[in-house]
mmCIF file of the C-alpha atoms, coordinates in Angstrom:
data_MODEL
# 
_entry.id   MODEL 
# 
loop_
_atom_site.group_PDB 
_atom_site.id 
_atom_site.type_symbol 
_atom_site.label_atom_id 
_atom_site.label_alt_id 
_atom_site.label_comp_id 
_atom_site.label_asym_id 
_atom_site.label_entity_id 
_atom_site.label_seq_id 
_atom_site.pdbx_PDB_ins_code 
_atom_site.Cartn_x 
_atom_site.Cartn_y 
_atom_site.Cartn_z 
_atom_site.occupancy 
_atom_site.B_iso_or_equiv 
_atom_site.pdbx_formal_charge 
_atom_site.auth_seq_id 
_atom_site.auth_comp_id 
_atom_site.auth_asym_id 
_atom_site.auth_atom_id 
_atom_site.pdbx_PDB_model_num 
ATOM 1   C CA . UNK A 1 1   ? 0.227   -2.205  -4.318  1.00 0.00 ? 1   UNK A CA 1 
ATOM 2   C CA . UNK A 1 2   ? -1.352  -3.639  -1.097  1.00 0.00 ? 2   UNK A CA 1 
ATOM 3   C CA . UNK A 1 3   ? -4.613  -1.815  -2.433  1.00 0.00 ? 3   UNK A CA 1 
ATOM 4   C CA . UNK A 1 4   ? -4.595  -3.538  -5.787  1.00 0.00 ? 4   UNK A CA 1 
ATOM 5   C CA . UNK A 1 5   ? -3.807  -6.551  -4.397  1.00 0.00 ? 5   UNK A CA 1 
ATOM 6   C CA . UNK A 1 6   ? -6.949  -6.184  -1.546  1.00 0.00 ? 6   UNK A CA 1 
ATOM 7   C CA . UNK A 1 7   ? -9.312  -4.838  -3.832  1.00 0.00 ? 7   UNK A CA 1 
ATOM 8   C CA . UNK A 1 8   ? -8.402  -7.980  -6.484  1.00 0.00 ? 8   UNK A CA 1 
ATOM 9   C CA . UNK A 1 9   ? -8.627  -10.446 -4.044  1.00 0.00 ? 9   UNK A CA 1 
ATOM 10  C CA . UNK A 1 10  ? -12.133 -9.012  -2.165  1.00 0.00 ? 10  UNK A CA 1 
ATOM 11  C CA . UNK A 1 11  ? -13.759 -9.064  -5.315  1.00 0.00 ? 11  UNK A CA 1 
ATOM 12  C CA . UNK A 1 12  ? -15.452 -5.922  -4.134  1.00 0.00 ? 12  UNK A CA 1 
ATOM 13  C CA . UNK A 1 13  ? -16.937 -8.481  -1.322  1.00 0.00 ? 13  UNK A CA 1 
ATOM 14  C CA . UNK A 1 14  ? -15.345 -4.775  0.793   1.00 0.00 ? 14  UNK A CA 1 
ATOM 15  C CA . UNK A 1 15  ? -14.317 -1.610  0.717   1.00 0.00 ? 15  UNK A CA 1 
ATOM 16  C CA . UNK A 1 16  ? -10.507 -0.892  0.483   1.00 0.00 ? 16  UNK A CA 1 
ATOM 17  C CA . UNK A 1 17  ? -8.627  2.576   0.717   1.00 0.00 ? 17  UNK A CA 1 
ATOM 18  C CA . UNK A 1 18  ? -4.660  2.774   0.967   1.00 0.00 ? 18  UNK A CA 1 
ATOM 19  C CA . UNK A 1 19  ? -2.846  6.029   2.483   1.00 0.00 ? 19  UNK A CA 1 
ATOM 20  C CA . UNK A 1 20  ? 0.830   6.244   3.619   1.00 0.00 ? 20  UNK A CA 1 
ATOM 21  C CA . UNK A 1 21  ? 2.417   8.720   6.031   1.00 0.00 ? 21  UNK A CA 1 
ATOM 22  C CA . UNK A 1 22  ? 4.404   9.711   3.328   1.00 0.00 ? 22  UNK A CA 1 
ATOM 23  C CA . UNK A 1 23  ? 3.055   9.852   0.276   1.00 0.00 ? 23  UNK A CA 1 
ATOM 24  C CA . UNK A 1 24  ? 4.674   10.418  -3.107  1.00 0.00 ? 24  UNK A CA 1 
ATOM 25  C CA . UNK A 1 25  ? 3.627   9.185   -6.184  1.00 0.00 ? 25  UNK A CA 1 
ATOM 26  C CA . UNK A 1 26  ? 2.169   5.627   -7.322  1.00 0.00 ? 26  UNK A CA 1 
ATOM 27  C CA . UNK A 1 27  ? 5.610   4.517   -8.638  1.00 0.00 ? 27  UNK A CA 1 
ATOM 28  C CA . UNK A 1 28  ? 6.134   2.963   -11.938 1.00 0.00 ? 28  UNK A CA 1 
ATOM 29  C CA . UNK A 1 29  ? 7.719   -0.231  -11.016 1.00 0.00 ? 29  UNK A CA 1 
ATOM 30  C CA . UNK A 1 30  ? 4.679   -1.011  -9.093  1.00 0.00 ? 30  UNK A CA 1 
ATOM 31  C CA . UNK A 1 31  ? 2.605   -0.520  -11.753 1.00 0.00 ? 31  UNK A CA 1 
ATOM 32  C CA . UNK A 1 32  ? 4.413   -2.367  -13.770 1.00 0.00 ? 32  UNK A CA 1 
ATOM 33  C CA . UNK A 1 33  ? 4.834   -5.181  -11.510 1.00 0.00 ? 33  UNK A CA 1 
ATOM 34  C CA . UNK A 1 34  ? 0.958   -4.965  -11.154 1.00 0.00 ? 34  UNK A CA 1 
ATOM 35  C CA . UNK A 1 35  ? 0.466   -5.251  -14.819 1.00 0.00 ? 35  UNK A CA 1 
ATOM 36  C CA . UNK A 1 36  ? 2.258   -8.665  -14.618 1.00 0.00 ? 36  UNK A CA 1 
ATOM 37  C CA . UNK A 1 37  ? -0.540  -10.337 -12.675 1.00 0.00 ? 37  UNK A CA 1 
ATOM 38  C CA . UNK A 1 38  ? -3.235  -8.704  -14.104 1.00 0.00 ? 38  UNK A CA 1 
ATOM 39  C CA . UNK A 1 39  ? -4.108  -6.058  -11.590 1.00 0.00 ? 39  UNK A CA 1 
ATOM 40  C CA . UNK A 1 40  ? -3.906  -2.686  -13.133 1.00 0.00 ? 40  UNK A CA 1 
ATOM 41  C CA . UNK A 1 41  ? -3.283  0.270   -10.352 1.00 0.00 ? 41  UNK A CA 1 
ATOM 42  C CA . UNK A 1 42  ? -2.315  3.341   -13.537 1.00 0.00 ? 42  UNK A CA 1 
ATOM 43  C CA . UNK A 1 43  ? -5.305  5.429   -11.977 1.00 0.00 ? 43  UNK A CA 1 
ATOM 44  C CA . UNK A 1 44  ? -3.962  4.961   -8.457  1.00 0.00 ? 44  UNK A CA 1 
ATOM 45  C CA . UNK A 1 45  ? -2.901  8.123   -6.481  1.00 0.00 ? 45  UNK A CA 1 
ATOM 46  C CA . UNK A 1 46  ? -1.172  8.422   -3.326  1.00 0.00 ? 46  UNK A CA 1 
ATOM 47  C CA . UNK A 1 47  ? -2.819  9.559   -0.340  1.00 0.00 ? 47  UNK A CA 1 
ATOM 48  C CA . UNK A 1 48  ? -1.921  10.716  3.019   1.00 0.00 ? 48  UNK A CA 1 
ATOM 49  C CA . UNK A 1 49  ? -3.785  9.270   6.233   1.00 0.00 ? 49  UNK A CA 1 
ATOM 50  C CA . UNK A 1 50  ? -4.999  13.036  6.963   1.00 0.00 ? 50  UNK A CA 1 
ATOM 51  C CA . UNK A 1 51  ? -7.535  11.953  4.025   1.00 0.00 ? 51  UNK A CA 1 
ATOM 52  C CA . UNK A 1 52  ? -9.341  9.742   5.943   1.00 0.00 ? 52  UNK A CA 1 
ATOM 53  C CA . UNK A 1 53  ? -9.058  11.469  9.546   1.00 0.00 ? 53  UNK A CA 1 
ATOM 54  C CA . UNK A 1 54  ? -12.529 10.976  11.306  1.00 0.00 ? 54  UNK A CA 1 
ATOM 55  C CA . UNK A 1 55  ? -13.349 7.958   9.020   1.00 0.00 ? 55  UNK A CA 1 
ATOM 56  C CA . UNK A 1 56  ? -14.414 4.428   10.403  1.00 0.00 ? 56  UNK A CA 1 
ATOM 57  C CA . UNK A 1 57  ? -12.489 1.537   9.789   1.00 0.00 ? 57  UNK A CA 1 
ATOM 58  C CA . UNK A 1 58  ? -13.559 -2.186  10.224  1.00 0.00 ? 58  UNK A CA 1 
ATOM 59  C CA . UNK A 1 59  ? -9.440  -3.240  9.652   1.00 0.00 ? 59  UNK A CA 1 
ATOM 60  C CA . UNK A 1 60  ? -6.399  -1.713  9.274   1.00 0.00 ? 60  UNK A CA 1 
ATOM 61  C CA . UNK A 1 61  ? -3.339  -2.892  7.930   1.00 0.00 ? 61  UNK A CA 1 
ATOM 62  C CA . UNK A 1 62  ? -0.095  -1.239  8.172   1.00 0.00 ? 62  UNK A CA 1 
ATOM 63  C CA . UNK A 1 63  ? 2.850   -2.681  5.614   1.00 0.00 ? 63  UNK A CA 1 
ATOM 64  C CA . UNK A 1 64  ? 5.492   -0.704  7.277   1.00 0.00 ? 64  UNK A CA 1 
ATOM 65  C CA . UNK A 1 65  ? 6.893   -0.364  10.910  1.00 0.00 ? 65  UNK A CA 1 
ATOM 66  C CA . UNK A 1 66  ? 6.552   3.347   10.713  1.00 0.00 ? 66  UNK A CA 1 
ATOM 67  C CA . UNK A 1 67  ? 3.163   3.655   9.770   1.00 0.00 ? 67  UNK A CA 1 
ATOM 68  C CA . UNK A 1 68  ? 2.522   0.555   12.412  1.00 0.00 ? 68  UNK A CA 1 
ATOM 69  C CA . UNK A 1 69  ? 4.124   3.071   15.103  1.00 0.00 ? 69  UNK A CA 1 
ATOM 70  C CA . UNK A 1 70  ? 3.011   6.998   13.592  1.00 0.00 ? 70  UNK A CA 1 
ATOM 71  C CA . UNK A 1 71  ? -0.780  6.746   11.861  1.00 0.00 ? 71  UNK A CA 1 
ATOM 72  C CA . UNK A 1 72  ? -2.695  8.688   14.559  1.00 0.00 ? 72  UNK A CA 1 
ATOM 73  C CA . UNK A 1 73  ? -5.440  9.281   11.626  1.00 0.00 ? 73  UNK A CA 1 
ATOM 74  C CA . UNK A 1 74  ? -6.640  5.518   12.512  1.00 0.00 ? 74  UNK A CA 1 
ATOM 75  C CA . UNK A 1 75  ? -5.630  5.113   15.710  1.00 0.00 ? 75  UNK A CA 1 
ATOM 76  C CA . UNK A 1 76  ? -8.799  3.196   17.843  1.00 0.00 ? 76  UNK A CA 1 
ATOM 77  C CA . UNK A 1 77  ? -10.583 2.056   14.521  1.00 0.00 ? 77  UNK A CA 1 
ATOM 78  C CA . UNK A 1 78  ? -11.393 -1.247  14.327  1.00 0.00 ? 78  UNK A CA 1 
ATOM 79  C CA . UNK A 1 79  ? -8.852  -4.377  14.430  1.00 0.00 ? 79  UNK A CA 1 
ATOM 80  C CA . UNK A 1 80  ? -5.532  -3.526  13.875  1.00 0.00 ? 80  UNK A CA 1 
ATOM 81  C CA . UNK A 1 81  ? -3.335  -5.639  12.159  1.00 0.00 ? 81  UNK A CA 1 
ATOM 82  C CA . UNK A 1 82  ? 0.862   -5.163  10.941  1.00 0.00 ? 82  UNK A CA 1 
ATOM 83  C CA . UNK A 1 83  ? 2.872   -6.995  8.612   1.00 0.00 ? 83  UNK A CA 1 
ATOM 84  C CA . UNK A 1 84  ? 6.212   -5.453  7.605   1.00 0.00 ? 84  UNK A CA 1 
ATOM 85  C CA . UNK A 1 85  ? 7.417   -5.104  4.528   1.00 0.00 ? 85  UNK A CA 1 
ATOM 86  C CA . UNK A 1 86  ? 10.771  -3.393  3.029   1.00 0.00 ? 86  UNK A CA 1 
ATOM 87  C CA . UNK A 1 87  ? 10.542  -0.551  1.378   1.00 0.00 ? 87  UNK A CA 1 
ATOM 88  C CA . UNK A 1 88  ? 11.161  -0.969  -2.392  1.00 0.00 ? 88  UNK A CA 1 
ATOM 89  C CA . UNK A 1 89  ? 10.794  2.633   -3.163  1.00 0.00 ? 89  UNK A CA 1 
ATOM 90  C CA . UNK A 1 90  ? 13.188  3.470   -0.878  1.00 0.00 ? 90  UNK A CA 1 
ATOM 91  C CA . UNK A 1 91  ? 16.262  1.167   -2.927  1.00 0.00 ? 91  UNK A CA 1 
ATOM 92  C CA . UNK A 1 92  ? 18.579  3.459   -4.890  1.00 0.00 ? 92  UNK A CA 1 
ATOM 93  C CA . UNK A 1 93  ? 19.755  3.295   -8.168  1.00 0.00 ? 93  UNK A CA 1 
ATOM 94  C CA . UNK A 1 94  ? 17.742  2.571   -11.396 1.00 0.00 ? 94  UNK A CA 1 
ATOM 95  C CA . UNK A 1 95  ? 14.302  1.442   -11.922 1.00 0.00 ? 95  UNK A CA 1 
ATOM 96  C CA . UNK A 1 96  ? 15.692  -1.973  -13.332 1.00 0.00 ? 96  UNK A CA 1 
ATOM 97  C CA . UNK A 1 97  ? 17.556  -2.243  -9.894  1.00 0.00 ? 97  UNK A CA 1 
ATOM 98  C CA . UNK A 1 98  ? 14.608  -2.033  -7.979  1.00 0.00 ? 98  UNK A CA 1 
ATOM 99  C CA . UNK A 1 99  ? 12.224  -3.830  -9.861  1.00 0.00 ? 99  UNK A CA 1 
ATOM 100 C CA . UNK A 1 100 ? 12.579  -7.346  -8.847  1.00 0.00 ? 100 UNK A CA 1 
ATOM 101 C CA . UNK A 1 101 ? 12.074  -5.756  -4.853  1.00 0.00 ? 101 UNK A CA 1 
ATOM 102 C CA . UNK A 1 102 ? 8.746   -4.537  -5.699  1.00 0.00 ? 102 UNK A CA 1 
ATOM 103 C CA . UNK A 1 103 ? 7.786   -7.836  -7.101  1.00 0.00 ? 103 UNK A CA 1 
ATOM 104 C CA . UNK A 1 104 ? 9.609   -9.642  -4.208  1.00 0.00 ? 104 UNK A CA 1 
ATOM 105 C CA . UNK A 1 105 ? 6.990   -7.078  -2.072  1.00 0.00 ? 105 UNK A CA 1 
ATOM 106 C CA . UNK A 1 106 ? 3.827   -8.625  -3.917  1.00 0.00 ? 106 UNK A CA 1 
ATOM 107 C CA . UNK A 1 107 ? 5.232   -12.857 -4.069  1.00 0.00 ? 107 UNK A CA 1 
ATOM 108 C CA . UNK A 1 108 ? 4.650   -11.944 -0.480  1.00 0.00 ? 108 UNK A CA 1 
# 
């Protein structure tokens, strides 16, 4: 989602890649939620940050206090900057349960 919503609002003014520590699968309530304000992310994978070991980064931006604390892969690159965000994946129970969290995730 946060690569959607950087790539969007960059206008391709710069170069965005998104990569978790553990990555799944791009999950359908954020597509969905996506789809809503007209950014479509269906050809989005997961990634882990072993993809982009050895790259160079001009900003990173971790959405989660884990990743903040455990992404060795960018460690040193660039500014670093963190803002937290709950998990909306991580809610159990149905996909209509958790759908309103993942668009909570993107009103902020």
């Amino acid at each position: 989602m946060a690569e959607g919503l950087l790539r969007h609002a960059g206008g391709g003014r710069f170069e965005v890649s998104s990569a978790g520590t553990r990555p799944g699968h791009v999950r359908p309530e954020a597509i969905a939620v996506m789809k809503e304000i007209g950014i479509d992310i269906s050809g989005y994978r997961s990634k882990h940050v072993d993809e982009f070991a050895g790259s160079a980064f001009d900003l990173v931006l971790t959405v989660c206090d884990h990743a903040n604390e455990t992404c060795p892969a960018v460690a040193g690159h660039g500014r670093r900057l963190h803002k937290a965000f709950d998990d909306p994946a991580a809610l159990a129970g149905r996909d209509y349960f958790r759908s309103p969290a993942f668009l909570d995730s993107v009103d902020k």
